[in-house]
PAZAPA-4460 file (N, C-alpha, C; in steps of 0.05 Angstrom, whole numbers, plus 32768, in hexadecimal, padded with zeros to 4 digits):
% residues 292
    n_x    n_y    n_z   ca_x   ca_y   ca_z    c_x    c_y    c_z   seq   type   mol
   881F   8037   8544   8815   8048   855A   8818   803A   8575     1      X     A
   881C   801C   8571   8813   800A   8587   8835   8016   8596     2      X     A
   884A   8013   8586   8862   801C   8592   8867   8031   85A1     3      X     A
   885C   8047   8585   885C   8062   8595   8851   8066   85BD     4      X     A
   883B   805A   85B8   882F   805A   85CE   883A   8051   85EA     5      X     A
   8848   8033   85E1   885A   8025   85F4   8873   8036   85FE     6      X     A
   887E   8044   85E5   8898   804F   85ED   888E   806D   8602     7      X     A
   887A   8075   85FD   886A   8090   8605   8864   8082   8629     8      X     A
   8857   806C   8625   884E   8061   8648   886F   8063   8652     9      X     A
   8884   8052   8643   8899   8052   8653   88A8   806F   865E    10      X     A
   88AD   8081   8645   88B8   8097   8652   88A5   80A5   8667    11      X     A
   8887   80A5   866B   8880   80B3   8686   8887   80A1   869C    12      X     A
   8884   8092   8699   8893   8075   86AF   88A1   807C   86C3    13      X     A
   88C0   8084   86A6   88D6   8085   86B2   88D7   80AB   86B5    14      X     A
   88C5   80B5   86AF   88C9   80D3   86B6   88C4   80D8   86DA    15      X     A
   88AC   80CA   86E5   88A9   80C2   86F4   88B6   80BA   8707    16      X     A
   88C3   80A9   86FE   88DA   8094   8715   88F2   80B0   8713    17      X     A
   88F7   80BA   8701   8913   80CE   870A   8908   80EC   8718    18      X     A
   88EB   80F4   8715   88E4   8104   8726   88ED   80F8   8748    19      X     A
   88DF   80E3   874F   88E0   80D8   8768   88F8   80CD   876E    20      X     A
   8914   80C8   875D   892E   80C8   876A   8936   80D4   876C    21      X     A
   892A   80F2   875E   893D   8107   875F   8934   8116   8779    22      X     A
   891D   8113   877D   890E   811C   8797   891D   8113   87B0    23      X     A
   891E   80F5   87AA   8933   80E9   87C1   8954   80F2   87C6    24      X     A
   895E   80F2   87AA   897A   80FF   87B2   897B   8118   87BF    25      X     A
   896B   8127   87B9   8967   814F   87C2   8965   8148   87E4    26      X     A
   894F   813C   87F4   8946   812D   8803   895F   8126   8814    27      X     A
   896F   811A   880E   8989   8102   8815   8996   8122   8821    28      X     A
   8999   812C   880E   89B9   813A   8807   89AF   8151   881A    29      X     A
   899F   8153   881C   8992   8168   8838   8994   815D   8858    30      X     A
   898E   813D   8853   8994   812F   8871   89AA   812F   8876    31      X     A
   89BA   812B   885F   89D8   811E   8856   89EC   813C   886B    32      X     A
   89DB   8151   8862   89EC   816B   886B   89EF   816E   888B    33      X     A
   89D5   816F   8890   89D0   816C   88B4   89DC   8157   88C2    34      X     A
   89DC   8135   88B6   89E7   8122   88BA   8A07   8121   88C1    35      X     A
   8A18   812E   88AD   8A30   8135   88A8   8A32   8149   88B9    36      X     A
   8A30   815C   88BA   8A34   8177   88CF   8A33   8165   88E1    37      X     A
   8A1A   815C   88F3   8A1E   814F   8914   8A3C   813A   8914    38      X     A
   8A39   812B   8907   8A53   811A   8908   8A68   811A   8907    39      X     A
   8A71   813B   88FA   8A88   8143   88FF   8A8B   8154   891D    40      X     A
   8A6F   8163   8920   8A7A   8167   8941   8A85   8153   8955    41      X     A
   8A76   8145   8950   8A72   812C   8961   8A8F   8119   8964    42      X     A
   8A9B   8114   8950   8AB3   8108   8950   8ACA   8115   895E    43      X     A
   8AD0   8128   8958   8AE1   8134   8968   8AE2   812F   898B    44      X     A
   8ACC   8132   8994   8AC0   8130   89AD   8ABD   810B   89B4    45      X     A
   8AB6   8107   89A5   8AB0   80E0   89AD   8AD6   80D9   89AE    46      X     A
   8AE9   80DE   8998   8B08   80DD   8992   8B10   80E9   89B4    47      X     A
   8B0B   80F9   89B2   8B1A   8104   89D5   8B13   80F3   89E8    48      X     A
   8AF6   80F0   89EC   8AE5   80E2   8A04   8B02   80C5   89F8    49      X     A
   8B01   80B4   89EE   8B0D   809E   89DF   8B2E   80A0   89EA    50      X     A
   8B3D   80B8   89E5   8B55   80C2   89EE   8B52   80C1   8A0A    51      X     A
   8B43   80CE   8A1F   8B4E   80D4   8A37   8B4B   80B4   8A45    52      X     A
   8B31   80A7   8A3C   8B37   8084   8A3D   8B44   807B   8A46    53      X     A
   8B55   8079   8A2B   8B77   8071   8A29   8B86   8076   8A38    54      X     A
   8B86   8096   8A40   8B9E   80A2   8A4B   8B9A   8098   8A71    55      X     A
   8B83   8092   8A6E   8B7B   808A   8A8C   8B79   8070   8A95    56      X     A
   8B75   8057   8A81   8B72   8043   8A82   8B81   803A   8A8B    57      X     A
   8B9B   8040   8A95   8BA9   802C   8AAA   8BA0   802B   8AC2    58      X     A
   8B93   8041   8ACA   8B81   803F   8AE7   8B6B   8031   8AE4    59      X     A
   8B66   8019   8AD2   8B4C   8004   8AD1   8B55   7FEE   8AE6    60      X     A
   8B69   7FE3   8AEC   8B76   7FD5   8B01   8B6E   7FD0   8B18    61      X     A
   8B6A   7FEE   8B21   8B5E   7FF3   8B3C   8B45   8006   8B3D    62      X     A
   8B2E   7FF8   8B31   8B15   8003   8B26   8AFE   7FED   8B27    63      X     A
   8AEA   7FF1   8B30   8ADA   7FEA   8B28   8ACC   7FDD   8B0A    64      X     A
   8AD6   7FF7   8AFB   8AC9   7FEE   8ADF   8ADF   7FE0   8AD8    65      X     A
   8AED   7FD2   8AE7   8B08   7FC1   8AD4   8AF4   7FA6   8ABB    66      X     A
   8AE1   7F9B   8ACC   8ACC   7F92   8ABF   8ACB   7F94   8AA1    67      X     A
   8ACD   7FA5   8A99   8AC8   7FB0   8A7E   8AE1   7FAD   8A67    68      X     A
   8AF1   7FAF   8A71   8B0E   7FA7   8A6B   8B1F   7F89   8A6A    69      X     A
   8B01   7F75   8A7C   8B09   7F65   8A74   8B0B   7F55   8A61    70      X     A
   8B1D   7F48   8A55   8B24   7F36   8A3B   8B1E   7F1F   8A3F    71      X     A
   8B11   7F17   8A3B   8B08   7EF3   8A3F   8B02   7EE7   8A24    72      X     A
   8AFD   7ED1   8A27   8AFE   7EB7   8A0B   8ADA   7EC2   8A05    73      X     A
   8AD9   7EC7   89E9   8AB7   7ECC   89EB   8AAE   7EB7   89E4    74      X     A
   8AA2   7EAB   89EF   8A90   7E96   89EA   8A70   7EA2   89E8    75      X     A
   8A6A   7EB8   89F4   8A51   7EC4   89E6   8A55   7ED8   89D9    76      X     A
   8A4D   7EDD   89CB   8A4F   7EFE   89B6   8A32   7F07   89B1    77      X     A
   8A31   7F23   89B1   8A1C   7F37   89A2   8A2A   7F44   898C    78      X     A
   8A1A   7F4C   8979   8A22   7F5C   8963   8A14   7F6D   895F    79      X     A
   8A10   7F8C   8962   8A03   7F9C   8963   8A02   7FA1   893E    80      X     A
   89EE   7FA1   892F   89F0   7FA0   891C   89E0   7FBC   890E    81      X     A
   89ED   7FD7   8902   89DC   7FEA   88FB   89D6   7FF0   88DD    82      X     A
   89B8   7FEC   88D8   89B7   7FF5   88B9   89A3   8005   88B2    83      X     A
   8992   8002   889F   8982   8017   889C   895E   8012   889C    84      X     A
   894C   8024   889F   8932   8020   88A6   8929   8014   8884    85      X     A
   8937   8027   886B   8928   8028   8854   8946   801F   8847    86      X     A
   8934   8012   882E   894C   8011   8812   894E   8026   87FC    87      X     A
   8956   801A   87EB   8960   8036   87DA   8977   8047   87D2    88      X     A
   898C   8038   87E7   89AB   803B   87F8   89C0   8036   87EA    89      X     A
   89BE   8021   87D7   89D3   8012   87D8   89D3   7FF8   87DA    90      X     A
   89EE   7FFB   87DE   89F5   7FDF   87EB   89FE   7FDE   8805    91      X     A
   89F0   7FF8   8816   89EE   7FFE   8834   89F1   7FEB   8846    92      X     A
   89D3   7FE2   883E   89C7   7FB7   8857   89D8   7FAE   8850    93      X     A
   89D1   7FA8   8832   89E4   7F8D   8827   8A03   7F8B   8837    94      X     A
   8A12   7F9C   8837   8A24   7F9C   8846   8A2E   7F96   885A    95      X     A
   8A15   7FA0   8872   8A15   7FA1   888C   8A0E   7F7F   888F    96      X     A
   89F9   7F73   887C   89EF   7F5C   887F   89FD   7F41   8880    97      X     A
   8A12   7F4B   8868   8A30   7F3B   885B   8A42   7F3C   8874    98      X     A
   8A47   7F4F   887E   8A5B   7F58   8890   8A55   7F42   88B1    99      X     A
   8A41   7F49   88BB   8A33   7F37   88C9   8A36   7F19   88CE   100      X     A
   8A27   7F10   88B3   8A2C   7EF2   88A8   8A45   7EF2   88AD   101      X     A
   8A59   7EFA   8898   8A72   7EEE   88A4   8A84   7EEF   88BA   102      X     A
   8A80   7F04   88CF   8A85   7F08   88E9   8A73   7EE5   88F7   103      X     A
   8A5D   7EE4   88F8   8A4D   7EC6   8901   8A61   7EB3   88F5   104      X     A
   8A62   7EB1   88DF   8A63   7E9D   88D1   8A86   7E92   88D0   105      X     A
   8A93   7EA8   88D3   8AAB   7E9C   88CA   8ABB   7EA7   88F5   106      X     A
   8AC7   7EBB   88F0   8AC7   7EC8   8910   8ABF   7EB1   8927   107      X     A
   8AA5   7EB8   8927   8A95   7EAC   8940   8A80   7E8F   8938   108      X     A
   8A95   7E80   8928   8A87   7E6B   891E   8A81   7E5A   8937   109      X     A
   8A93   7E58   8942   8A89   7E3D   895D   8A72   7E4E   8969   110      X     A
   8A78   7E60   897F   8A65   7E72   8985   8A4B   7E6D   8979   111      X     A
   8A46   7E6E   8955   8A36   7E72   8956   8A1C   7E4E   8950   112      X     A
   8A39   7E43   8951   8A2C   7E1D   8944   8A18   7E1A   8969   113      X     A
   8A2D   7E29   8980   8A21   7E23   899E   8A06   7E37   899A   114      X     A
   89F9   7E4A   898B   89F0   7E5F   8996   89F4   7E6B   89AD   115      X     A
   8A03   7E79   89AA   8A12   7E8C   89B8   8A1E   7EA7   89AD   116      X     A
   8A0A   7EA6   8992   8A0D   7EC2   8987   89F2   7EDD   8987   117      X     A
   89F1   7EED   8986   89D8   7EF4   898B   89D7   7F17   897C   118      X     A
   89C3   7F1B   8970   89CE   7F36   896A   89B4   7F49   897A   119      X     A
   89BF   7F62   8972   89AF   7F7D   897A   89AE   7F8A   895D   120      X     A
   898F   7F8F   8956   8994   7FA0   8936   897E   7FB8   893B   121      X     A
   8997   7FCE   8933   8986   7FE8   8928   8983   7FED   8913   122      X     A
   8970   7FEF   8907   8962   7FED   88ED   8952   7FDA   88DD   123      X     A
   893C   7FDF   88D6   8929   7FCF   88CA   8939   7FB9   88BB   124      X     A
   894B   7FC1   889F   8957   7FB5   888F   8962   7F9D   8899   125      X     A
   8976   7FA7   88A9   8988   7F95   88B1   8973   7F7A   88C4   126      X     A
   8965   7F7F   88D7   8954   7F6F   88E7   893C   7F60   88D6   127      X     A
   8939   7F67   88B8   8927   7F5C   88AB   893E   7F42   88A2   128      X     A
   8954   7F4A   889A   8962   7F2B   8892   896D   7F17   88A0   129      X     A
   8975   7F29   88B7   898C   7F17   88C8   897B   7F13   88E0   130      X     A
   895C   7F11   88E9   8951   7F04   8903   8947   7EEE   88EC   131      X     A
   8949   7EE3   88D3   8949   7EC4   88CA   895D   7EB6   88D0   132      X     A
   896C   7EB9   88D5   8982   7EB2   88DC   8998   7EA6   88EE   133      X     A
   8998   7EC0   8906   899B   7EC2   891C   898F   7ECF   892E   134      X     A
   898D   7EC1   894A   897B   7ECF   895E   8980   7EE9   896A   135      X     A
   8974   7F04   8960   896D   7F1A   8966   895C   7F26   897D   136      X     A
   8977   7F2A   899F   8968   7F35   89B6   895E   7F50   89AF   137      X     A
   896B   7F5F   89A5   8955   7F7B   899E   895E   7F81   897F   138      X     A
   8942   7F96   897E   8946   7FA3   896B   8936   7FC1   8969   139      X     A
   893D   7FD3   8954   8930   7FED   895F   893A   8000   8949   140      X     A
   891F   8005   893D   891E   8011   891D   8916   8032   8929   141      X     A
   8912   8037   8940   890C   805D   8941   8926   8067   8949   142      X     A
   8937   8065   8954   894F   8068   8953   8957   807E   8935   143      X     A
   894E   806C   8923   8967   8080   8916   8950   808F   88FC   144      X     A
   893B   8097   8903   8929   80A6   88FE   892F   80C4   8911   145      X     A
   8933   80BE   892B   893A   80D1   8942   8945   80C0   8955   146      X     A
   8965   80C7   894B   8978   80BF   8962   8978   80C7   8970   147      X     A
   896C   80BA   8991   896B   80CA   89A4   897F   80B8   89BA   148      X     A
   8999   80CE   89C6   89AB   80C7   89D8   89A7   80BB   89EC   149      X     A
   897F   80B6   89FE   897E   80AC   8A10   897E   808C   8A07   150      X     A
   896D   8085   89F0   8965   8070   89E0   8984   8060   89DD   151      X     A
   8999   8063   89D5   89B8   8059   89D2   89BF   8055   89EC   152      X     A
   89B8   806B   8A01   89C4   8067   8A19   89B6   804F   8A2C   153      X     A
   89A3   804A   8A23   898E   8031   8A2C   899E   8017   8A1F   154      X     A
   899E   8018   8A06   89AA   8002   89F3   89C6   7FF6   89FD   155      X     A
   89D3   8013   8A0D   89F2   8005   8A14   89F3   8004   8A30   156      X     A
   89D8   800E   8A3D   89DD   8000   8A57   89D4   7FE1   8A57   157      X     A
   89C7   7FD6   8A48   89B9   7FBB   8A47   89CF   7FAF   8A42   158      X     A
   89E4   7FB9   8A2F   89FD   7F9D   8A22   8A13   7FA8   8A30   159      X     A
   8A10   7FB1   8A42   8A2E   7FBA   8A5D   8A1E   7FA2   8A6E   160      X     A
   8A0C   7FAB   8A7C   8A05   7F94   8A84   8A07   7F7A   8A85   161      X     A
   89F5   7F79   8A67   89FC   7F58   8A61   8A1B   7F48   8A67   162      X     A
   8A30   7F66   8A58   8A4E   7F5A   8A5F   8A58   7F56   8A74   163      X     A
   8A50   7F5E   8A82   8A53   7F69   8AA4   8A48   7F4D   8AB5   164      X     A
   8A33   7F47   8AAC   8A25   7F2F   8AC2   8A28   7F12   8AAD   165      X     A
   8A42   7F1E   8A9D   8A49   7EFD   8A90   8A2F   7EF3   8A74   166      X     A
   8A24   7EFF   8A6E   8A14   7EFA   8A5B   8A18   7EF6   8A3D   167      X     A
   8A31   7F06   8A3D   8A36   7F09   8A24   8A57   7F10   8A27   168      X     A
   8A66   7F0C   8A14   8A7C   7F09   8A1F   8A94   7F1F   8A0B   169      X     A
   8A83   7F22   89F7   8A95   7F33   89DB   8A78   7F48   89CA   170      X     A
   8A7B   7F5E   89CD   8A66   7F75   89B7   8A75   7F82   89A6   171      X     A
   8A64   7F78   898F   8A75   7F89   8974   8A5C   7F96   896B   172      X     A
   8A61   7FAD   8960   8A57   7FC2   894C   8A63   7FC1   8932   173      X     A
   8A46   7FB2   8920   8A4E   7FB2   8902   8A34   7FD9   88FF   174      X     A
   8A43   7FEA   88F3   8A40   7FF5   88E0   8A4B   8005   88C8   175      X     A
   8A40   8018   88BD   8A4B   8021   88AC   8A56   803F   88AC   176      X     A
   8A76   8042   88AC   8A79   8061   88B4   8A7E   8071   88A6   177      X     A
   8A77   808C   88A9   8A77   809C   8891   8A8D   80A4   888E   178      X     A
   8A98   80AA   8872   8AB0   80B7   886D   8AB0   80D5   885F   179      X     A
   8AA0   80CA   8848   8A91   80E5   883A   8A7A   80D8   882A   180      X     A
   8A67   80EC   8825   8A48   80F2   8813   8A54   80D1   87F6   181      X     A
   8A67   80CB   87F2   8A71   80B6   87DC   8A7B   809D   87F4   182      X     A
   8A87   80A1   8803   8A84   8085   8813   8A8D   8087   882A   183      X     A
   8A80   806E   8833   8A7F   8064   8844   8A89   8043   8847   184      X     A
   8A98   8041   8866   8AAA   802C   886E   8AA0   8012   887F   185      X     A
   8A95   7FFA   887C   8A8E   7FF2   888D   8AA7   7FDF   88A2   186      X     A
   8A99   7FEA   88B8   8AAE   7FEA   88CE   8A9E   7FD4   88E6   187      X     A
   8AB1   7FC6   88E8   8AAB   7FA9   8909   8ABB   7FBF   891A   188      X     A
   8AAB   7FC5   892E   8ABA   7FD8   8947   8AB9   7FBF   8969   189      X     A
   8AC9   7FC6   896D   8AC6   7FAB   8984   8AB9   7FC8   89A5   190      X     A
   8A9F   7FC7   89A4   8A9B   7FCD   89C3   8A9D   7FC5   89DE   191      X     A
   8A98   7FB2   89E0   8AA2   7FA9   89F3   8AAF   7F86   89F7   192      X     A
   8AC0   7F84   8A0B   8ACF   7F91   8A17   8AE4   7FA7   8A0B   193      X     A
   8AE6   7FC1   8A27   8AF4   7FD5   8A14   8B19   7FD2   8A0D   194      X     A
   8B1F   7FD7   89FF   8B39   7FCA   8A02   8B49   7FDE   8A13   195      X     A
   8B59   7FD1   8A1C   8B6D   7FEA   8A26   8B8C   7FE7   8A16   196      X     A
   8B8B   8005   8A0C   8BA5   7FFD   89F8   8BBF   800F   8A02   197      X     A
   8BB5   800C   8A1B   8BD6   8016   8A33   8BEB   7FFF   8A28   198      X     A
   8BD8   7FE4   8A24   8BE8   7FCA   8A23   8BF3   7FD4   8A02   199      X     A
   8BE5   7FD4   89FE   8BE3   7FCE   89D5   8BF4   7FE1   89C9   200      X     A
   8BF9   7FF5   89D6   8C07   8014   89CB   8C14   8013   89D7   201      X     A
   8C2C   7FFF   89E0   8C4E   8002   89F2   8C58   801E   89EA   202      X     A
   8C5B   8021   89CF   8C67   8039   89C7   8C5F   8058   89CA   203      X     A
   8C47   8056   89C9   8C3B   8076   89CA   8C40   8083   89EC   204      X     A
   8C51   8096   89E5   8C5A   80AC   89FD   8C43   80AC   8A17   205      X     A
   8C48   80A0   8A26   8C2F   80B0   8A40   8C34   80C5   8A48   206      X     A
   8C11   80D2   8A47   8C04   80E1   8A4C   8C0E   80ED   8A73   207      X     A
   8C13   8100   8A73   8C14   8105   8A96   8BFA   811C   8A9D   208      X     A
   8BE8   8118   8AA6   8BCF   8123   8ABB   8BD1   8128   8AD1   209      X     A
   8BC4   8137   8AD9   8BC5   8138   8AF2   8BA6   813B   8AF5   210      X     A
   8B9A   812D   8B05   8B81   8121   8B06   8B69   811E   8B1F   211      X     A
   8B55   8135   8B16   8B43   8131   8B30   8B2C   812C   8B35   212      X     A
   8B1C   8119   8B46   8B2D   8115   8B5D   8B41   80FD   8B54   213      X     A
   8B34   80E9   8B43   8B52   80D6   8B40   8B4B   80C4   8B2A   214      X     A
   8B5A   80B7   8B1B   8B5E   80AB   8B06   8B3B   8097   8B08   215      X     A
   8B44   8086   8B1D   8B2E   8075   8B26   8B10   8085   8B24   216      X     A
   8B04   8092   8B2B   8AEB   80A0   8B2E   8AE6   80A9   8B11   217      X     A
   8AFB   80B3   8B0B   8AF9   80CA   8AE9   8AE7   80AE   8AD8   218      X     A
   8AFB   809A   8AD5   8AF6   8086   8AC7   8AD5   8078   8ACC   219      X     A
   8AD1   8070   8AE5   8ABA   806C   8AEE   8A9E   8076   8AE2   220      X     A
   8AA3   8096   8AE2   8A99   809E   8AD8   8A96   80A1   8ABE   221      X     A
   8AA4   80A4   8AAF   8AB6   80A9   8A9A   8AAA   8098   8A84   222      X     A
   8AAF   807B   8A8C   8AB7   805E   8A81   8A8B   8060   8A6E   223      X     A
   8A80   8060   8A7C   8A5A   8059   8A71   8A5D   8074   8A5F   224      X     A
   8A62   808F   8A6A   8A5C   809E   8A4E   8A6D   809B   8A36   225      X     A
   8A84   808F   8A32   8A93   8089   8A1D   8A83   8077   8A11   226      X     A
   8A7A   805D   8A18   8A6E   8048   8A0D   8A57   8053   8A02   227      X     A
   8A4E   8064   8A0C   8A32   8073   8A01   8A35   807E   89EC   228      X     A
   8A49   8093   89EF   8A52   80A4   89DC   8A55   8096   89C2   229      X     A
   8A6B   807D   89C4   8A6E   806F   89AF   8A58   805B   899D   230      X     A
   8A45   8053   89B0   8A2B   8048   899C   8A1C   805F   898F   231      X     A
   8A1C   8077   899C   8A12   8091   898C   8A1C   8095   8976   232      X     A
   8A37   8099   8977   8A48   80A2   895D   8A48   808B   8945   233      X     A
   8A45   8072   894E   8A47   805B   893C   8A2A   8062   892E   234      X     A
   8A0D   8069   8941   89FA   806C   8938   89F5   8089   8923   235      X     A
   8A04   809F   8925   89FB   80B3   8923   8A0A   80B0   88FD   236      X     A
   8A2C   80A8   88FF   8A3E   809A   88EE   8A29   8089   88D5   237      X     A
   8A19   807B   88E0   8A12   8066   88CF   89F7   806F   88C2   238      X     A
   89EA   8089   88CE   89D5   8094   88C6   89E0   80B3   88A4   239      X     A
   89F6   80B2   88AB   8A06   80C4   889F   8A01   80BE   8888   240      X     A
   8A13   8099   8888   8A1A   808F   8875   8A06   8086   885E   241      X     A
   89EF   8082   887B   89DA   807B   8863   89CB   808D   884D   242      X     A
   89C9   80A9   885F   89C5   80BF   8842   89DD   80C1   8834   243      X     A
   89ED   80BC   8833   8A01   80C0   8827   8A02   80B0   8809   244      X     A
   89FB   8095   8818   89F4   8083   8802   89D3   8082   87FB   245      X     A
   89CF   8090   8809   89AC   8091   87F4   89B2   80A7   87E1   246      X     A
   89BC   80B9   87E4   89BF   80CC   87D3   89CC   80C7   87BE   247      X     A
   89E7   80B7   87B3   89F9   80AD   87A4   89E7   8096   8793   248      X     A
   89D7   8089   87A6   89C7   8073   879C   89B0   8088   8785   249      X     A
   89AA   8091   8793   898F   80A6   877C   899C   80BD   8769   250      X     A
   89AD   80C6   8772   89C5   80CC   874E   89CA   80BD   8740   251      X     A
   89CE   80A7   8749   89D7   8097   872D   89B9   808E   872B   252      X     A
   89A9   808A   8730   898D   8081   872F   897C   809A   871B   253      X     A
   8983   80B1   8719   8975   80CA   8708   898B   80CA   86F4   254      X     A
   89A5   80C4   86F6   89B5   80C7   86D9   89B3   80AE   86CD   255      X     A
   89A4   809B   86D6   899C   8080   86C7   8980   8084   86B3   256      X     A
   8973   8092   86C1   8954   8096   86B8   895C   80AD   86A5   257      X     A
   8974   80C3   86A7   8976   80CC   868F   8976   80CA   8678   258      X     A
   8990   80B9   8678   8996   80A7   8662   8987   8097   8656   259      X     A
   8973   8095   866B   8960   8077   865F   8944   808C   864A   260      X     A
   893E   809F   8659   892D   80B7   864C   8939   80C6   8632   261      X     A
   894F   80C0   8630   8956   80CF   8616   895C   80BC   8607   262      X     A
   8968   80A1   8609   8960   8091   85F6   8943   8086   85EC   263      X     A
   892D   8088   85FD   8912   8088   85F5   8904   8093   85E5   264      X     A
   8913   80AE   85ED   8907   80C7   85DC   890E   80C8   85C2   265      X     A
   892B   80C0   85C0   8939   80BC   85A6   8929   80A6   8599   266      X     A
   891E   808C   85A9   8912   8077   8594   88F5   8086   8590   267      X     A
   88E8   808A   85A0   88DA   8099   859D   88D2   80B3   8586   268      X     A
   88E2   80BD   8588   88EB   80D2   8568   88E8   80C0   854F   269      X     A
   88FC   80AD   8556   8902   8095   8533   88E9   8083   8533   270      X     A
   88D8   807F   8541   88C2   8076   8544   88AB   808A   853A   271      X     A
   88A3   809C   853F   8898   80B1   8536   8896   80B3   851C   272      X     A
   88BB   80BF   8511   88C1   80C8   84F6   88B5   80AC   84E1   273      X     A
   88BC   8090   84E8   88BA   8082   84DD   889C   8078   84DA   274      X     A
   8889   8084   84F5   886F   8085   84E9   8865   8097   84D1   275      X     A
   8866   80B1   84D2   8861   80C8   84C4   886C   80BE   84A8   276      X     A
   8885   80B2   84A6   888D   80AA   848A   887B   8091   8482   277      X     A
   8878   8088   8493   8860   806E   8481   884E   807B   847C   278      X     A
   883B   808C   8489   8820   8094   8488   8824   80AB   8471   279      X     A
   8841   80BB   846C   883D   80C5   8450   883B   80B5   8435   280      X     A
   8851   8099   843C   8857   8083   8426   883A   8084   841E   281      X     A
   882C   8074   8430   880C   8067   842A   87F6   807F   841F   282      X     A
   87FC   809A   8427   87EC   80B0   8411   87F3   80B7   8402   283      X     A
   880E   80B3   83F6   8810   80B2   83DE   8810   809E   83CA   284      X     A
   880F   8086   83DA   880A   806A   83C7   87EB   8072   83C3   285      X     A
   87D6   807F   83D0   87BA   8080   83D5   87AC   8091   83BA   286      X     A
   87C5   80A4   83B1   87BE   80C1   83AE   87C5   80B1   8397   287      X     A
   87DC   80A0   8387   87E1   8095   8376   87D7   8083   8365   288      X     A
   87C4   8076   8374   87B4   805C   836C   8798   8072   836B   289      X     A
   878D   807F   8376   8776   808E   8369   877D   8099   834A   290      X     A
   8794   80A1   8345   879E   80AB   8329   879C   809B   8311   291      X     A
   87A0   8085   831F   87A6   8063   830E   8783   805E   8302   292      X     A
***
């Protein structure tokens, strides 16, 4: 009976644990939908803003924001690093965490032997491992509870800045971008400085505009909402990914507890039968020896 009992505590256990993953996948796959919908608007529109850039970036020359364009030796770096508030994901962090490390470690090894590396982390996860580490100027876990556009647009005016008044000399964006609800890509995006690939793309046909009031001003203007745009989309991208992978993570997490519940049940059964057959054995050895 002592068995019975044990195998009986385990299957409510595990009945338990697959109610509450399955709760979580239903959960996911509902964020996962709204998540996915915005990010496909969104790309289209961030890809254009990204295109007219390009098509304009030879007027950075005689610009003000040429600043931003510039290429210099980095001897300081930020790494904007995005992961998630909760686990349950995957191998979501772990990724972003790995990815990181070896950007410091191998990449920006001198950089980082001078300290002269420094990160920015959105998300709990990620800022619980990597501020042991390395020294972490911000960080900021409401973000991606409620992404809010003014909150990013604060975040990228602080590291334009920083690049701007020489503080920092190279920003990369480690996260993770969605592809579909099964995966996701983790991607090093270089923000700043922005490249200009008038140089880089000899081959691709130019674009002819006609432009008002003039290349210079468009850009001016132009140049802070793109940068914005693009920590949004990296943010909005990486929030995708993470239901994406919570949800994948808690399917296979309820078809594990299946399996594990029906083989219980099954020992459970042969456990049972094999009681009832002793407890007949012994009444009839009982019933036999009174005869005797």
């Amino acid at each position: 009976m002592g068995n019975l009992k044990e195998i009986r505590t385990r299957i409510s256990s595990i009945e338990s644990t697959q109610k509450i993953t399955s709760s979580m996948k239903l959960v996911s796959a509902a964020k996962l939908r709204r998540a996915q919908s915005f990010i496909h608007y969104l790309r289209p529109y961030s890809e254009k803003l990204t295109e007219i850039l390009h098509n304009l970036s030879a007027a950075a020359e005689s610009m003000e924001n040429m600043a931003l364009f510039e290429q210099r030796a980095p001897e300081k770096v930020v790494i904007v690093a995005i992961t998630s508030n909760k686990g349950l994901c995957g191998a979501f962090n772990a990724n972003i965490i790995k990815t990181v490390n070896h950007l410091v470690e191998e990449r920006y090894a001198e950089q980082h032997r001078a300290g002269n590396v420094k990160l920015v982390c959105i998300g709990k996860k990620g800022y619980e491992q990597l501020q042991a580490n390395y020294p972490v100027i911000e960080h900021n876990e409401t973000l991606l509870d409620k992404p809010e556009f003014s909150e990013i647009a604060n975040i990228c005016e602080r590291l334009t800045q920083a690049f701007l008044q020489h503080e920092t000399d190279k920003v990369d964006i480690v996260y993770n971008q969605f592809l579909n609800a099964a995966t996701q890509r983790i991607t090093t995006e270089d923000f700043l400085p922005i490249r200009n690939l008038t140089t880089e793309e000899e081959s691709a046909p130019a674009q002819d505009y006609i432009i008002e009031p003039s290349p210079q001003e468009v850009l001016t203007e132009l140049i802070p909402k793109i940068l914005k745009n693009q920590l949004y989309k990296t943010l909005c991208d990486s929030i995708a990914s993470e239901h994406g992978a919570r949800m994948i993570s808690m399917t296979k997490a309820t078809d594990n507890a299946t399996e594990i519940l029906r083989d219980l049940r099954l020992k459970y059964n042969n456990a049972r039968q094999s009681s009832i057959t002793n407890e007949l054995i012994e009444i009839v050895s009982g019933a036999e020896a009174l005869k005797g």
